[in-house]
FINURO-275876 format. One record per residue: z, x, y of N, C-alpha, C, O in turn; residue in one letter. Coordinates in steps of 0.2 Angstrom, whole numbers, plus 2048, in hexadecimal, padded with zeros to 3 digits. Example, Ala and Ser with C-alpha at 12.3 -4.5 7.8 and 13.67 -1.06 7.14 Angstrom:
8278427E482783E7EA8278427F082A8477EFA 8238407F58248447FB827840800828843806S 
This chain:
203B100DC207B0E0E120AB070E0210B050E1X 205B020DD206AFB0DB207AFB0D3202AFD0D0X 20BAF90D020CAFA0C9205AF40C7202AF10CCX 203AF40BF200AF00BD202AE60BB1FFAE10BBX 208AE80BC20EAE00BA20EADD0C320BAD80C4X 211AE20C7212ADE0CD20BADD0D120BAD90D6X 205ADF0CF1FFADD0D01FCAD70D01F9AD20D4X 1FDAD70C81FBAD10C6200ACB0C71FDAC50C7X 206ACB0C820BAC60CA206AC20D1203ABD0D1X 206AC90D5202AC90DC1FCAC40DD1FBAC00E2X 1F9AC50D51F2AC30D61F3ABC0D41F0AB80D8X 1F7AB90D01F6AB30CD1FAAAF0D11F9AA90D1X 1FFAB10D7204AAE0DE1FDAAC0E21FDAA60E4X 1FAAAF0E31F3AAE0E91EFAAA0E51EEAA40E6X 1EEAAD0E11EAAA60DC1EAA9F0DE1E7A9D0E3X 1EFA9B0DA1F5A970DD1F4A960E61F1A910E8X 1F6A9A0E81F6A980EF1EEA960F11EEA910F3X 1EBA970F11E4A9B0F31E1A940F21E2A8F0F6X 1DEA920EA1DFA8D0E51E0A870E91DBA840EBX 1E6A860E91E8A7F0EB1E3A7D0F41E3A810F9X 1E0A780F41DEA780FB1E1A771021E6A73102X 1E0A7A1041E7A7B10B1E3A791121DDA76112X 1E5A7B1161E2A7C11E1DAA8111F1D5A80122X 1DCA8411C1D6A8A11A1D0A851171CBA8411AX 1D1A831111CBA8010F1CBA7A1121C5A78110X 1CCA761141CBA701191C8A7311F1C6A6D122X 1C7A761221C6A771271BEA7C1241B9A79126X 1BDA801221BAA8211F1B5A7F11B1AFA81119X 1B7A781181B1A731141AFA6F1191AAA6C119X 1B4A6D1211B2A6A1251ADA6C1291A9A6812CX 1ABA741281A7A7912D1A0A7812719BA7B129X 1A0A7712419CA77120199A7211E194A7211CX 19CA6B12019AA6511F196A63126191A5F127X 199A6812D196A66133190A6D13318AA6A136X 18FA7213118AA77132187A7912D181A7B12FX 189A78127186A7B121189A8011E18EA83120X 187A8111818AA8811518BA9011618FA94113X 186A9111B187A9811C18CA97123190A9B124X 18CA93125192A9112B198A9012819DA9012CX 198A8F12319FA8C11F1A2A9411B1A8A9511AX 19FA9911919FA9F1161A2AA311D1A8AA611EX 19CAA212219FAA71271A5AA61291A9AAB12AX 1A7A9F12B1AEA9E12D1B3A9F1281B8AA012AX 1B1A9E1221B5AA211D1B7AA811F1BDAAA11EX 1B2AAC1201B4AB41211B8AB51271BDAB9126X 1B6AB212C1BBAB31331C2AB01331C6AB1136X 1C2AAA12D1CAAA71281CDAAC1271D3AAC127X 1C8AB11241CBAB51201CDABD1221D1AC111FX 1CAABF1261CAAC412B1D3AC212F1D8AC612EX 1D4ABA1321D8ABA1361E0ABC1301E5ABF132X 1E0AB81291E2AB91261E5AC31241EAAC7122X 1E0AC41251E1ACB1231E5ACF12A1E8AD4128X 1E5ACE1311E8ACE1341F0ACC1361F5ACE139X 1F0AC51301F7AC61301FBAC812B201AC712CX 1F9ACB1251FAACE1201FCAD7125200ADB123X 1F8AD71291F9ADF12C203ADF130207AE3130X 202AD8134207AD713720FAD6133215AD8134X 20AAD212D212AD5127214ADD12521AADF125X 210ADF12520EAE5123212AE8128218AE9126X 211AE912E216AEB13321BAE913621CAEC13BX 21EAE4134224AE2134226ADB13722BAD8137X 21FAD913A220AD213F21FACC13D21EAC7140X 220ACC136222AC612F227AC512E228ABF12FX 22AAC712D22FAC512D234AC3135235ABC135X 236AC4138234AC3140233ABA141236AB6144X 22DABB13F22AAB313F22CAAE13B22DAA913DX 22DAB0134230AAA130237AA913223AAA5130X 23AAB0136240AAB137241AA8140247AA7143X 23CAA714323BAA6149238A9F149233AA014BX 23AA99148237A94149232A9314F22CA9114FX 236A93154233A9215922CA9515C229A93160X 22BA9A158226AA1158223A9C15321FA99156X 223A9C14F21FA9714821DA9114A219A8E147X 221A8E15121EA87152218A89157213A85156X 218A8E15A214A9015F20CA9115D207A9015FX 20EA95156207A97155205A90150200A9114DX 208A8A14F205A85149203A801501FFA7B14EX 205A81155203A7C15B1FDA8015D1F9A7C15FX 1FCA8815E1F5A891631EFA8715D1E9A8515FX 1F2A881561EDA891501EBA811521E7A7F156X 1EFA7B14E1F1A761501E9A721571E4A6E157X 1EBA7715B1E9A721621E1A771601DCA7315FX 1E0A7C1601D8A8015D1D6A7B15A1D2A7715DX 1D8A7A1541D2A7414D1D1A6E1511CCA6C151X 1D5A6B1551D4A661591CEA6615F1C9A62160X 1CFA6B1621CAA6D1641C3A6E1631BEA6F167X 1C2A6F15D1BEA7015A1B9A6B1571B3A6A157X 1BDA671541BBA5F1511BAA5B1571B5A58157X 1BDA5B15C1BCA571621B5A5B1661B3A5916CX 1B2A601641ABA621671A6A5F1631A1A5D165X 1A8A6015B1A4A601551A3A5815619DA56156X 1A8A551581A7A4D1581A1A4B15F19CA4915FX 1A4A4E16319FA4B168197A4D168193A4916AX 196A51166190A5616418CA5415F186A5615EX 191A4F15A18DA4C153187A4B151184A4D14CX 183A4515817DA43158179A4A159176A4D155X 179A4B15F176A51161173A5615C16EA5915CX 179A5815817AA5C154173A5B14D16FA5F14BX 175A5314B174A5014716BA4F148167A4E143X 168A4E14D163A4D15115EA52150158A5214DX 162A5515215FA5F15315DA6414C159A6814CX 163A5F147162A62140158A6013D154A6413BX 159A5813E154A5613B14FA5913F14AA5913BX 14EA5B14414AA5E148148A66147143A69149X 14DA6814114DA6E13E14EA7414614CA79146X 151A7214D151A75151159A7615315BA76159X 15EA7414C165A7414F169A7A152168A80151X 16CA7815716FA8115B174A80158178A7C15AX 175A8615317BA8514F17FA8C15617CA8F15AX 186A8C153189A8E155188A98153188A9A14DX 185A9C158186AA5155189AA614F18CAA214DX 188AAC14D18DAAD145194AB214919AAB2147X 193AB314E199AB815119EAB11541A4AB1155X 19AAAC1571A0AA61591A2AA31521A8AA2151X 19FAA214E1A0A9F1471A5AA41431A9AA1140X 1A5AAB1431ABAB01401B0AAE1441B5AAD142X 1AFAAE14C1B5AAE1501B8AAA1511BDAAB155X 1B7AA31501B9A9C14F1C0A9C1481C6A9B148X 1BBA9E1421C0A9E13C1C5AA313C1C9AA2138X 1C4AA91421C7AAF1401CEAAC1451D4AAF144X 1CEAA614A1D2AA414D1D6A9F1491DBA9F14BX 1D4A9C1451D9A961411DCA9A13B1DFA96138X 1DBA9F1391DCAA31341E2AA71381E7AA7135X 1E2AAA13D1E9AAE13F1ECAA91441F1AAB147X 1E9AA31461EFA9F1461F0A9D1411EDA98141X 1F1A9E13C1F5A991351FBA9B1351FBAA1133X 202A98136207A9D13620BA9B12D20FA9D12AX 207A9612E208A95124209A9911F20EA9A11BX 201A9D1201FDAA311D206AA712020BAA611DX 206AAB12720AAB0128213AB0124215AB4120X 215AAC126219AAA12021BAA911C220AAA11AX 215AA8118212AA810F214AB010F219AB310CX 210AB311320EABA111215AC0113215AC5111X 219ABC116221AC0118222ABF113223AC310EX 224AB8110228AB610A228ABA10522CABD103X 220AB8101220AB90FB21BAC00F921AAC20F3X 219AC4100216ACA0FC21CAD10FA21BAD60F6X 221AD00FE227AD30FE228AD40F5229AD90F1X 229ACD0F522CACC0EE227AD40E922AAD60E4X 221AD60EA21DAD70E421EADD0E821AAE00E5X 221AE20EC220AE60EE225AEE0E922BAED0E8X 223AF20E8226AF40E3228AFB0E5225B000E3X 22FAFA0EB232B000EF235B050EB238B090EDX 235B050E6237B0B0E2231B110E2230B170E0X 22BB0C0E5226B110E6225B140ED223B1A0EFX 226B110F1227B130F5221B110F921CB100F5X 21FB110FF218B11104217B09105212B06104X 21DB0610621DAFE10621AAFB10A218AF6108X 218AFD111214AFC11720CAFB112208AF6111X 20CB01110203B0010B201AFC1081FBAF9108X 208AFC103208AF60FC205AEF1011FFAED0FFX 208AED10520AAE7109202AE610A1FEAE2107X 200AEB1101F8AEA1101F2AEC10B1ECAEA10CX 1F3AEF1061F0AEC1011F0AE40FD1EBAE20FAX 1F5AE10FD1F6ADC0FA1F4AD71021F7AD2101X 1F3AD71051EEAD510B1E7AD410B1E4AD010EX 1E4ADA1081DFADB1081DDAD81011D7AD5100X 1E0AD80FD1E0AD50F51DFACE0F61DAACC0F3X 1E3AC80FB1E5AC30FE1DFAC21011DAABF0FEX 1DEAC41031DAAC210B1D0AC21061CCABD106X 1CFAC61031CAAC60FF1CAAC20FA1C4AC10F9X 1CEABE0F61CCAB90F21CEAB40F51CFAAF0F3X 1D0AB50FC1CFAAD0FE1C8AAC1021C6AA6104X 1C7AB01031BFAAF1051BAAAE1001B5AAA101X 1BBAB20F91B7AAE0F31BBAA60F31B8AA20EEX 1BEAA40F51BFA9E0F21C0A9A0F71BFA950F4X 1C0A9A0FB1C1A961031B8A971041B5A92105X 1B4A9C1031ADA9B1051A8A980FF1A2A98100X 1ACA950F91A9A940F31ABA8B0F51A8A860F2X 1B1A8B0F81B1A820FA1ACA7F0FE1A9A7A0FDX 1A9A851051A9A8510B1A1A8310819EA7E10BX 19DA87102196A88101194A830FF18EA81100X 199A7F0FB197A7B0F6197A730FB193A6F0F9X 19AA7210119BA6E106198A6F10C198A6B111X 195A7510A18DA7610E187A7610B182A7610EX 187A75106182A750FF180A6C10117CA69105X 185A6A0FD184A620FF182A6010517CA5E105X 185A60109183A5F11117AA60113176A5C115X 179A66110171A6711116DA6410E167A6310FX 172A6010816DA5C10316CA55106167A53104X 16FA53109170A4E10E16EA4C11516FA47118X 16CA5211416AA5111F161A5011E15DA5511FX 161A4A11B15AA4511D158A4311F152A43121X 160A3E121160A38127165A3A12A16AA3A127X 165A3B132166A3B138171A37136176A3A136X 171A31134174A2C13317AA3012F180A2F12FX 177A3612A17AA36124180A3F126185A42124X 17AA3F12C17BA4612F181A46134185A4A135X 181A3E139186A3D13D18CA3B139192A3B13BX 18AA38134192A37130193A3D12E199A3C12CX 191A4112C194A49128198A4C12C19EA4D12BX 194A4D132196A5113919EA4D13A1A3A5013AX 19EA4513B1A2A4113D1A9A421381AEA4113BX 1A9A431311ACA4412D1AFA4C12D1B4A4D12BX 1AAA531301AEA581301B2A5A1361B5A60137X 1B1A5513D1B4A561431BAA541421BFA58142X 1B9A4C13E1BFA4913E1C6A4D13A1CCA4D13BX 1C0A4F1341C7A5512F1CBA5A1341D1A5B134X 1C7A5D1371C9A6413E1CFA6113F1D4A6313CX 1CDA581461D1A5714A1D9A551451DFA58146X 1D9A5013F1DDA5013C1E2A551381E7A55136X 1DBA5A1371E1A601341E5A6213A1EBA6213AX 1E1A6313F1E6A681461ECA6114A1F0A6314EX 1EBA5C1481F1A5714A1F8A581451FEA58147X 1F6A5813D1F9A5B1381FDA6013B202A5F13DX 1F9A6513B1FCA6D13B203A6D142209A6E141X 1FEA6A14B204A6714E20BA6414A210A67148X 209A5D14820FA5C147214A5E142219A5B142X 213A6313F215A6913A21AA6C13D21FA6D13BX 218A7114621AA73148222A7014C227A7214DX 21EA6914E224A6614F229A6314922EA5F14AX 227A6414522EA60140233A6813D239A6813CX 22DA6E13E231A7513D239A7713F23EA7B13DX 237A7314923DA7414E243A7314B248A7514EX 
């Protein structure tokens, strides 16, 4: 169904995108700098999970739709936007607490189903990601074979998989560190205080994004 040539084209475009660090791995070495590594992996998956939903949405035609719909694209880079924000501004208030409770060895980490469902919401708000994905999966798609709708979600599922190898490989290594760290109380509240702060400033980012799009 997918030729050999336009596969591989597919594989080294995501590469590239994947690769480069974006909103996904900032927010995902921020979760990992505030929780640890297996917090930083899981939010990976629920990144990536969300990502995999809007690969389906290309798939069924509502990508294209959106990248020429500005105002649809501002909408979801402000709810995504205003999410990270909220999330850094809890992560921030909670820091000591947090940081307290670690050395205590009795920290109340966040469930693993709130921690997938958290990443899986900053991943389909990304309307970056959905865009990307109208744009450039088209291109590799090879309609002389026909079942283009499949192609599409295959090259989704192809997507959405290696960026969870690589988005959970940033995530582990900045939760690795973090653990090697969390000694002194002081060292913990600056860690925490540094991955709220990344949240709040990525999701101020992402807003103002959507307003220079209008």
């Amino acid at each position: 169904m997918i030729d050999s040539s336009h596969f591989f084209e597919f594989f080294v475009a995501s590469a590239i995108i994947i690769i480069a660090p974006g909103p996904s791995v900032m927010f995902t070495i921020a979760r990992g700098v505030a929780w640890g590594k297996w917090t930083a992996v899981l939010t990976t998956l629920g990144n990536s999970l969300g990502a995999l939903v809007l690969s389906v949405l290309v798939a069924v035609g509502l990508g294209p739709l959106i990248s020429h719909s500005k105002i649809f694209s501002a909408v979801l880079q402000f709810a995504g936007g205003c999410y990270l924000i909220w999330l850094g501004v809890e992560a921030f208030q909670k820091r000591k607490a947090h940081a307290a409770a670690m050395i205590d060895q009795a920290e109340d980490r966040p469930s693993k189903a709130v921690i997938i469902r958290q990443g899986f919401v900053v991943g389909v708000l990304n309307p970056k990601a959905l865009i990307f994905f109208a744009a450039v999966f088209p291109h590799f798609v090879n309609r002389s074979k026909g079942h283009v709708t499949i192609q599409l979600l295959i090259f989704g599922v192809v997507f959405s998989v290696m960026a969870f190898f690589s988005d959970g490989t940033w995530g582990y290594i900045a939760g690795s560190a973090r653990e090697w760290l969390a000694t002194s109380p002081n060292r913990l509240v600056a860690l925490r205080t540094i991955g709220a702060s990344v949240m709040m400033i990525l999701g101020v980012l992402i807003i103002f994004s959507a307003f220079t799009t209008l």
